[in-house]
N, C-alpha and C positions, 0 to 999 in steps of 0.2 A: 652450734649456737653462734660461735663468732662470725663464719661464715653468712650464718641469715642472716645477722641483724647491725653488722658493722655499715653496710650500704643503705640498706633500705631503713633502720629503725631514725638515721641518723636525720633522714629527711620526713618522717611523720613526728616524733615526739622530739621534747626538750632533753640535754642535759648530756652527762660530758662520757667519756668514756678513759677505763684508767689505761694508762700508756705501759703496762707490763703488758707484753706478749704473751704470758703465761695464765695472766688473769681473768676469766671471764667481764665482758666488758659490764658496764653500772650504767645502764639506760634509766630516766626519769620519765614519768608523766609528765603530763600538762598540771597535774595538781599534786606535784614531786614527791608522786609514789611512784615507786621503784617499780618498773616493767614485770618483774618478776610475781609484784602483787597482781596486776594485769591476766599474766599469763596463771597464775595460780586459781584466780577465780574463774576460768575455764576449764582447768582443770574438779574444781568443784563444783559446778554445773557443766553437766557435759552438755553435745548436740542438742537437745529439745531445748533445753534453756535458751540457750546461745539463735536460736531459731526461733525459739517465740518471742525473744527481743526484736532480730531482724523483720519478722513478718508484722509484729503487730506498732511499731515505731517505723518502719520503712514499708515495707510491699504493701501492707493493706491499704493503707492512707493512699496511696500512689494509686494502686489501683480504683479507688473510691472515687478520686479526683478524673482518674478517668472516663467514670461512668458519667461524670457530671461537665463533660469535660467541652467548656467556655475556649476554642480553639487560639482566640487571639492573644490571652490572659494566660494559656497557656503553656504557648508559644513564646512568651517574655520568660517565666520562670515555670518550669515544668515541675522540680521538687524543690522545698525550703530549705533554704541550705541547712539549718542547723539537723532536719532531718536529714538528709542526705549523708552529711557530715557525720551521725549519730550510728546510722547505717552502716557506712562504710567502714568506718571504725571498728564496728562490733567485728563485722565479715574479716577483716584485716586481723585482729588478733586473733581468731581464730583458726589462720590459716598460716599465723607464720609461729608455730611450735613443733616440735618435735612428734615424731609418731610414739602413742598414739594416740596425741591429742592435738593433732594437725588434722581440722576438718575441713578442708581444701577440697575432695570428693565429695563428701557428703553434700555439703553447700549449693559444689555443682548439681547436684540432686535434688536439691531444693528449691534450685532456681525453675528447672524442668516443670517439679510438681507442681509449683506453685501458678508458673502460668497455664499449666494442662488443667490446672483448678478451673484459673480463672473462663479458661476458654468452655468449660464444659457447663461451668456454671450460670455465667453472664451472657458470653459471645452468645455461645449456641441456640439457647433462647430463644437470646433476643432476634437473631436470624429468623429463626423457627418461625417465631409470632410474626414476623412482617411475612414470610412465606403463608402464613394462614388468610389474610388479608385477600392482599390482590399483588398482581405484576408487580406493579411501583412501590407498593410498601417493599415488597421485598428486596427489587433493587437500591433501593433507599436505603435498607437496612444494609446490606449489603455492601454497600460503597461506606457508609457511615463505618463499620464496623473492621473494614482494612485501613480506614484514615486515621480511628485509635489506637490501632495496633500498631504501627509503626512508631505512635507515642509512645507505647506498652513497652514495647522492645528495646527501643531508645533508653528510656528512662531505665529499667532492669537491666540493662547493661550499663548504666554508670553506676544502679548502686554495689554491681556483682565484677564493677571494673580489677577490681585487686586478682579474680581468674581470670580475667583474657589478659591482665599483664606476664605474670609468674606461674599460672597450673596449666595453663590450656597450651602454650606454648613448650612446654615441657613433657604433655604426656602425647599419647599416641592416638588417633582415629577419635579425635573433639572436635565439636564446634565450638568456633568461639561466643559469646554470650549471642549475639547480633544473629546470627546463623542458624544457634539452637532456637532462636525466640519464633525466628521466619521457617523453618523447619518444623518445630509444633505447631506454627497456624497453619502451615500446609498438611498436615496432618491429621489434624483435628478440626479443623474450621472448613479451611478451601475443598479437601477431597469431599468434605460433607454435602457441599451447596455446587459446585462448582459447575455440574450438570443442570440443575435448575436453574442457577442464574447464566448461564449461554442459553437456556433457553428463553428464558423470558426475556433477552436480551434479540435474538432472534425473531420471536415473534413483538416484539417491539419493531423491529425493523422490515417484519412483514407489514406492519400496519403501515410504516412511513410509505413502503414502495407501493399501500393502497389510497395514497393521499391523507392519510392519517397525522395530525400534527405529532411529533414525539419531542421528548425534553432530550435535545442532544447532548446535552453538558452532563445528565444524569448519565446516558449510554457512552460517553467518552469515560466518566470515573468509573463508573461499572466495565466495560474493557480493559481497565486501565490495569484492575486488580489484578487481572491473567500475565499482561506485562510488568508489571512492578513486583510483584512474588515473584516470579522468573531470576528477572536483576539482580532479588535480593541472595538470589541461593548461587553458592558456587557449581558453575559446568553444566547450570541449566540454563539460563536467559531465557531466549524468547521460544525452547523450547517447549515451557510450559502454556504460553499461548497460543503455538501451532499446533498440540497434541490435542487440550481440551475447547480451544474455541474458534481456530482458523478453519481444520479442515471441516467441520458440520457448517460452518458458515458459507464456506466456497459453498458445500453442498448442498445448502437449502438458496443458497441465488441461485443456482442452476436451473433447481427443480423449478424454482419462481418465475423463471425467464422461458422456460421449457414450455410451462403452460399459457403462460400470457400469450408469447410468441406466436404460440399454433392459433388461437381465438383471433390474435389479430390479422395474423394471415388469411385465415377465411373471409373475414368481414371487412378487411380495407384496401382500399388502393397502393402500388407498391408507394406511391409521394408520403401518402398517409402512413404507412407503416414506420419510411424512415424516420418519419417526424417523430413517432414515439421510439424509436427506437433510440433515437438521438438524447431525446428527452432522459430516458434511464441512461444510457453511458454518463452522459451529465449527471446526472443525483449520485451515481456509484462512486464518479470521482469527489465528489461535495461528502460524501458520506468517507471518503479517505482522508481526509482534509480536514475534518471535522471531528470525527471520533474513530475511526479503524485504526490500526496501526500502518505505517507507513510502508511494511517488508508484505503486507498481506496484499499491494498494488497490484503488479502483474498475474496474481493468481485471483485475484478477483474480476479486474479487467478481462481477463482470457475468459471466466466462468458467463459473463453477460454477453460476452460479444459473439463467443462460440455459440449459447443458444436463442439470440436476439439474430444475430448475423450469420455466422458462416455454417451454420448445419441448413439454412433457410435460403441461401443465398441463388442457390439455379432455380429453384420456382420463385423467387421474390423478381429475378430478372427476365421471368419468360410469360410474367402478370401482362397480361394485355396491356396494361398502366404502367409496365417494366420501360426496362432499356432501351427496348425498340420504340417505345413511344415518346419516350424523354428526350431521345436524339433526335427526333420525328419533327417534335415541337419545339426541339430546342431548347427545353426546359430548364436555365441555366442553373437557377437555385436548387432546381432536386438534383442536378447530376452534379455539384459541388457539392451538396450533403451528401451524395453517394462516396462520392473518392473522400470526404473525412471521414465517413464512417466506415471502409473496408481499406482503407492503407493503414488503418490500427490494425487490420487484422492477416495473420500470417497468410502471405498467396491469395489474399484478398481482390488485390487488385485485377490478378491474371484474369481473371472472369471476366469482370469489367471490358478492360482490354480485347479479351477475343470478343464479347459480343459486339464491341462499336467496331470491330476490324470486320467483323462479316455484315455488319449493317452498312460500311462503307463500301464492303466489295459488290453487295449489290446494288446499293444505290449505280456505281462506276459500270458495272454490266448491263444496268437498263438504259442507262444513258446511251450505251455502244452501241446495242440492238436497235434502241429508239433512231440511232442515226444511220442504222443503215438500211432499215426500213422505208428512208426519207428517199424519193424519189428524183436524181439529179443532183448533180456538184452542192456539197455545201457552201456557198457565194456567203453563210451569215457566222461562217465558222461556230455553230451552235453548239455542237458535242463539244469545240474545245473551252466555250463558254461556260458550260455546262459543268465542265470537271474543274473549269479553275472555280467557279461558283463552289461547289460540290469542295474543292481545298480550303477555301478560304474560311469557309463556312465550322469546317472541322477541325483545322490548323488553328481557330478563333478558341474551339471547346478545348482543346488540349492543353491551348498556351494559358487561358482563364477561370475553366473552370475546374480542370484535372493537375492544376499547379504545373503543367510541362513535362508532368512524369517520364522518365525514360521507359518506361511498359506502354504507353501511352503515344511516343513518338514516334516506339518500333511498332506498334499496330497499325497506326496510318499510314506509315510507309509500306508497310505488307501490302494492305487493303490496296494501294495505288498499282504497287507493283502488282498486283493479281491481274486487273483486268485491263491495266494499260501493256504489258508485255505478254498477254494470252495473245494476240495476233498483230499482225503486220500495220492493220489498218490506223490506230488511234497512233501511233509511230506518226506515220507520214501524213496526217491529217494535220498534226500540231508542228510538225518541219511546215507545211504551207501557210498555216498562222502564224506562226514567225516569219516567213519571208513577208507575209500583208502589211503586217504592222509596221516591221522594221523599213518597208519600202519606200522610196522617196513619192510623195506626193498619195500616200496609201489612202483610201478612201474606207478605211475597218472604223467604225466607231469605237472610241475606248474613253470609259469616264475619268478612269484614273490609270496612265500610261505606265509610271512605275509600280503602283500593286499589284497589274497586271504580269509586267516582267518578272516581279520578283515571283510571281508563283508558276510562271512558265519555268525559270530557271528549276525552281523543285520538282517541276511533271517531270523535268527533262534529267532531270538526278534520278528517277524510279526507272527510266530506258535502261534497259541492261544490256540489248544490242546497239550501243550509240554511233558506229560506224553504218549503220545501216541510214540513223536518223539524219548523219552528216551530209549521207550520199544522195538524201532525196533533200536536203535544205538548198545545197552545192548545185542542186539540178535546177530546184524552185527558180535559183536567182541567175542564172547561166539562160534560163526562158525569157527570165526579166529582161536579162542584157540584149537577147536575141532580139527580143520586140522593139526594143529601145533603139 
């Protein structure tokens, strides 16, 4: 007795206590009846008494107000104090007497029942009925119905605050009030709906990716409840949103991208395709941004781009409309949406890469053939016009429209190195164009002398036998001198 109530009775009621150590101490009311009258009439009304005070002066009303419940009104004062006050008082003397009329358990018991009441009685319902409805009612109801309950729990745990201070702390494998409340809505409420509202949440989301307007803000609160249950329970977090509503989600964008993908490949051009393809990577991200959760990014990303892109990508690039054409024409705008849209994707780019490496290696071996085909000294240095044209041209896509890529630098230099070092001939053709140009009084026409240099200098970096190229330059101008 001295123990209980030397600490705590000192700071809830009035009045003094006698200074013999031997004496049980003389605690007052508020209305200077002695504690023990307090404690006495609990003793003569046990539990139901002591319980249909607390439920029908505290939890009903509370609960009531929440059925009715004016968010911003309250949000200022959730219960009236003198109810609260009335409440928590009762709960309190009944939990600090002796066994066995300490109903510290029991109460805990009460709190349980009383919202597994509420939830089976009101929540459930009223769920139910907006599930009869349509989609939206349901998610309506739905979001509505995790945004009171967080008031529910809140409030139930101040008026049941006297056990999460002194019984929850004390006994062994409890929650504390906050934990039990989000523990029976997961129970009873969420595992009930939980599978219906990802679905309807889902196909809401199929509508949007069919042009369909949807209310985002509903599907952001409706998400939300998978993540905010999660946070609320210890050692689960956002487990509870990857188990029930992440991975069906990856797995109906897949299916959705799996089939669009394949229709659109048959029916469009690859320009066309990437334009819608671009189009969905954009919405996925705005739909991350917007209402997804932020951890479900990279596994959503990976889900569109895998069956939009990379399971599509060698027939999207061998479309008569492909790569070859785009390089063809030059096409700067689709081969820049091309490299945004496959340098998001793992070994994306490699593709890319080799197909403009073999579209450069042939263009460089028709040019060879074409000039050796040509009948008589080239006098117009044409093949070497030709490849720096053939550099300039490609060295322009890399640096602008491929951001400079290093997969991209080491392809055109492949591509060069193929068919300038496959024979002797394009070697000592561009040693003779250097010695023209460089010559005193040269008659080579050049429009622009330095852009010229600067990309001989690169033909002349792809020579692998350079002591070969030295020895026909060194000859070139030793003929010069001789004539001279």
């Amino acid at each position: 007795w001295q123990s209980q109530t030397s600490g705590q009775y000192q700071r809830r009621v009035h009045g003094g206590v006698s200074a013999s150590p031997t004496t049980p101490p003389r605690v007052h009311c508020e209305n200077n009846f002695p504690l023990c009258c307090v404690v006495r009439q609990f003793r003569d009304h046990p539990l139901e008494r002591g319980w249909t005070k607390i439920n029908e002066t505290g939890v009903q009303p509370f609960l009531k107000r929440i059925e009715s419940l004016d968010e911003e009104k309250f949000e200022k004062k959730s219960i009236p104090q003198e109810e609260y006050g009335e409440t928590y008082d009762t709960i309190f003397n009944m939990c600090i007497q002796r066994e066995p009329y300490n109903f510290s358990e029991p109460l805990y018991n009460k709190h349980r029942e009383a919202l597994t009441d509420y939830y089976s009685k009101k929540v459930i319902p009223a769920i139910r009925e907006g599930q009869e409805k349509h989609g939206l009612a349901f998610l309506q109801e739905w979001v509505r119905r995790w945004r009171d309950n967080k008031w529910t729990v809140d409030g139930m745990r101040r008026m049941f605050m006297y056990l999460d201070r002194f019984y929850v702390p004390n006994s062994e494998d409890l929650h504390n009030m906050s934990e039990q409340g989000y523990t029976l809505y997961r129970n009873n409420v969420f595992n009930e709906f939980k599978d219906a509202s990802r679905d309807a949440i889902l196909d809401c989301i199929r509508r949007e990716r069919e042009k369909e307007i949807q209310d985002r803000e509903l599907l952001k609160d409706a998400v939300a409840v998978y993540v905010e249950l999660g946070q609320k329970l210890q050692k689960v977090d956002l487990q509870l949103y990857q188990q029930d509503f992440e991975e069906k989600f990856i797995d109906a964008t897949a299916k959705f991208y799996q089939v669009k993908s394949r229709a659109w490949l048959d029916q469009d051009s690859c320009p066309d395709y990437m334009v819608k393809a671009e189009q969905c990577v954009t919405e996925e991200e705005q739909r991350l941004s917007q209402y997804i959760h932020g951890s479900s990014k990279q596994k959503l990303m990976d889900a569109a781009r895998n069956e939009l892109l990379k399971d599509h990508q060698g027939e999207l690039l061998a479309k008569k409309s492909g790569i070859g054409a785009l390089l063809e024409k030059e096409s700067k705008e689709d081969l820049a949406r091309m490299y945004r849209l496959y340098k998001s994707v793992v070994e994306g780019l490699f593709p890319v890469a080799e197909a403009m490496k073999a579209h450069v290696a042939k263009l460089g071996h028709d040019y060879i053939n074409q000039s050796k085909q040509t009948k008589g000294p080239d006098k117009e240095h044409k093949l070497v016009r030709n490849l720096i044209s053939l550099h300039e041209r490609f060295h322009g896509i890399v640096s602008n429209n491929f951001e400079n890529a290093q997969v991209f630098q080491k392809a055109l230099k492949e591509a060069f190195e193929d068919f300038i070092n496959k024979e002797y001939y394009t070697s000592n053709l561009l040693a003779r164009f250097i010695n023209d140009v460089l010559r005193k009084g040269s008659k080579v026409a050049i429009n622009d002398l330095d852009s010229t240099l600067d990309h001989v200098v690169m033909l002349y970096g792809y020579i692998r036998d350079k002591d070969v190229f030295e020895r026909d330059y060194q000859l070139f101008c030793l003929t010069d001198f001789s004539k001279g």
